[in-house]
N, C-alpha and C positions, 0 to 999 in steps of 0.2 A: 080591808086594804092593807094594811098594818102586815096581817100575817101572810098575806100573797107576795108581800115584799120581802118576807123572812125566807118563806121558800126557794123566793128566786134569787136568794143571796147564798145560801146554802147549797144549793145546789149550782152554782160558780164556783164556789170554794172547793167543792168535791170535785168539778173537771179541771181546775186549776193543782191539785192534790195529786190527780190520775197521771195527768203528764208531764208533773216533774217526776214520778214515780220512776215513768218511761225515760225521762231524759237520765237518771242516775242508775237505770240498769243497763242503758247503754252503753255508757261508759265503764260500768263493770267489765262490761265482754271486753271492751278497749284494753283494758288492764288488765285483764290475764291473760289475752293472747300476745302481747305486742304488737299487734295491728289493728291499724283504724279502722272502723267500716268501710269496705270497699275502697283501700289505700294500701300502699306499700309499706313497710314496718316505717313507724315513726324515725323521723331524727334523733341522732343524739341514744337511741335506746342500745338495750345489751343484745348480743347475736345469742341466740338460741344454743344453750348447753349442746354437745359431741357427744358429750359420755368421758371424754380425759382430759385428764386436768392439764390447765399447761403448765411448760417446764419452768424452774423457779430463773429469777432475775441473773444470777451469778450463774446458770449451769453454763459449762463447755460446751461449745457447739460442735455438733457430730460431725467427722469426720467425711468429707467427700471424697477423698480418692489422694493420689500423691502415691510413691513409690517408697517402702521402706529405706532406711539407713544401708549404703554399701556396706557389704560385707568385709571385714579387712582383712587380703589375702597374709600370708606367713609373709611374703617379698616385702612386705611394708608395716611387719611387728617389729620396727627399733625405733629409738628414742639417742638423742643427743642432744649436743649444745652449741647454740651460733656462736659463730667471731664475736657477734654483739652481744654475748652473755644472755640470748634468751633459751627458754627451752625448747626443743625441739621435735617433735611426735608425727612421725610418717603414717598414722593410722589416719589421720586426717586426711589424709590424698587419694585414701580409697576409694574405688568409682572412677576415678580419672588416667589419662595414661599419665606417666613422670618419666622426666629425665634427670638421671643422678650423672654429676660429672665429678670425675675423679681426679685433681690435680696437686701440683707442689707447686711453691712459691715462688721457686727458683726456674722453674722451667719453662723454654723458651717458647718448646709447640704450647704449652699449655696456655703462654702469652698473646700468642696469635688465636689461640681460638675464645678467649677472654672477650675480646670485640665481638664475633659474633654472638657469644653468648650474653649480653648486654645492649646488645643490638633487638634481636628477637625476645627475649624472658619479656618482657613487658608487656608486648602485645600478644603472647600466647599464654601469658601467666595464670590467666583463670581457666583457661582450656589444657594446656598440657603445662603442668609446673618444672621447671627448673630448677634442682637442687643439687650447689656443689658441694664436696667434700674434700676438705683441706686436710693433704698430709704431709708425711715425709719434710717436715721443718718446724722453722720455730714458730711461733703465735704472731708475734711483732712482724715477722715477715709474712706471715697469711696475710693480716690486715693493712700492712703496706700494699699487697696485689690487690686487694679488692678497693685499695682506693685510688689506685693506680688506673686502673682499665673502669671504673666505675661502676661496679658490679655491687654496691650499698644495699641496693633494692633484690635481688637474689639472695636468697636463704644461703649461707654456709656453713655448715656442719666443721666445728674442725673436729679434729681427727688426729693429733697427734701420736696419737697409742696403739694406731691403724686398726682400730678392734672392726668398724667398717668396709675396711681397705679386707681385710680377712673375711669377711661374711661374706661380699661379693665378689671372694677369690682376683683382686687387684692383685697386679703382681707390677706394676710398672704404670706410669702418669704417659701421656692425658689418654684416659679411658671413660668410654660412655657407656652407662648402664641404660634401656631404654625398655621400659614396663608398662604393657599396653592396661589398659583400661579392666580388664581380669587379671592382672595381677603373673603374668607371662611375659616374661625376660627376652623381648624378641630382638635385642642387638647387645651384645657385648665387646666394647675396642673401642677404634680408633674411629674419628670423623673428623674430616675439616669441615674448614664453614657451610663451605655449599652443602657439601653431605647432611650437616647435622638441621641446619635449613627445614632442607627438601622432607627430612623422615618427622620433625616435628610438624611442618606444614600437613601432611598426608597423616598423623594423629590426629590433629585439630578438625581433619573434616573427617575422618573414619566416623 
């Protein structure tokens, strides 16, 4: 009796032995494929290697598309300095069309056209800029006109030396320089208001 009870203990132990054998190779397969028996990959695990590595935490991200830097034509290689003592670099306005306005302090049409050019620069200022160039006088009277007519917010060039007033062949005030968007000089003279108006409005939608 004794050994019939050994036997049949012994051999429970051996099918108890069998099928954890099977429960722990189970889970092998679980573990090196990342998927459960008949389940979708686990929670929480790592996605399955590509073959390339990813890119490291700091790199730049690749460029999708955008338009290189305008080109800056010769019409817009000079360099000056505002009424307000800052510096001044025309190469910046590359890409866009610009109005250069050519005046003197003392001068009367230049005064009447002062308004509308303080009138319009503002709301055409990011689409076509507006830039004057003060000559033919003293300093103290450029910045008297431009606080005059409230023209602060417009860039001025002075120009005392006319080395500007000679590039753009000025030979007499008020004259407008007017440089489409390539860098093409397509008015030079005279404009009153409505004129000057109507040619920067039709820049701004070209």
């Amino acid at each position: 009796m004794r050994i019939s009870r050994a036997w049949t203990g012994a051999r429970r132990l051996r099918r108890a032995a069998t099928a954890g054998a099977l429960v722990v190779a189970l889970f092998g397969v679980a573990a090196c494929t990342g998927t459960a028996p008949g389940g979708p990959a686990a929670a929480g695990s790592a996605p399955a290697s590509t073959g390339t590595p990813p890119p490291p935490a700091d790199a730049a991200p690749t460029p999708t598309g955008g338009s290189p830097a305008a080109q800056v034509p010769d019409v817009l290689r000079f360099t000056g300095t505002t009424l307000g003592g800052a510096a001044f670099d025309a190469a910046r306005l590359a890409g866009k069309p610009v109005v250069l306005w050519f005046w003197a302090p003392w001068c009367a049409t230049c005064a009447s056209q002062a308004w509308t050019v303080a009138e319009i620069e503002p709301r055409y200022r990011d689409t076509v800029p507006i830039v004057g160039v003060a000559g033919l006088g003293e300093r103290k009277a450029m910045k008297e006109f431009v606080t005059e007519f409230d023209l602060g917010a417009t860039p001025q060039i002075e120009d005392t030396t006319g080395a500007l007033w000679k590039r753009f062949k000025v030979t007499e005030q008020s004259i407008f320089v007017i440089i489409d968007r390539n860098g093409t000089v397509v008015h030079h003279g005279f404009l009153d208001g409505e004129a000057l108006t109507a040619k920067v409005a039709a820049l701004a939608g070209a």
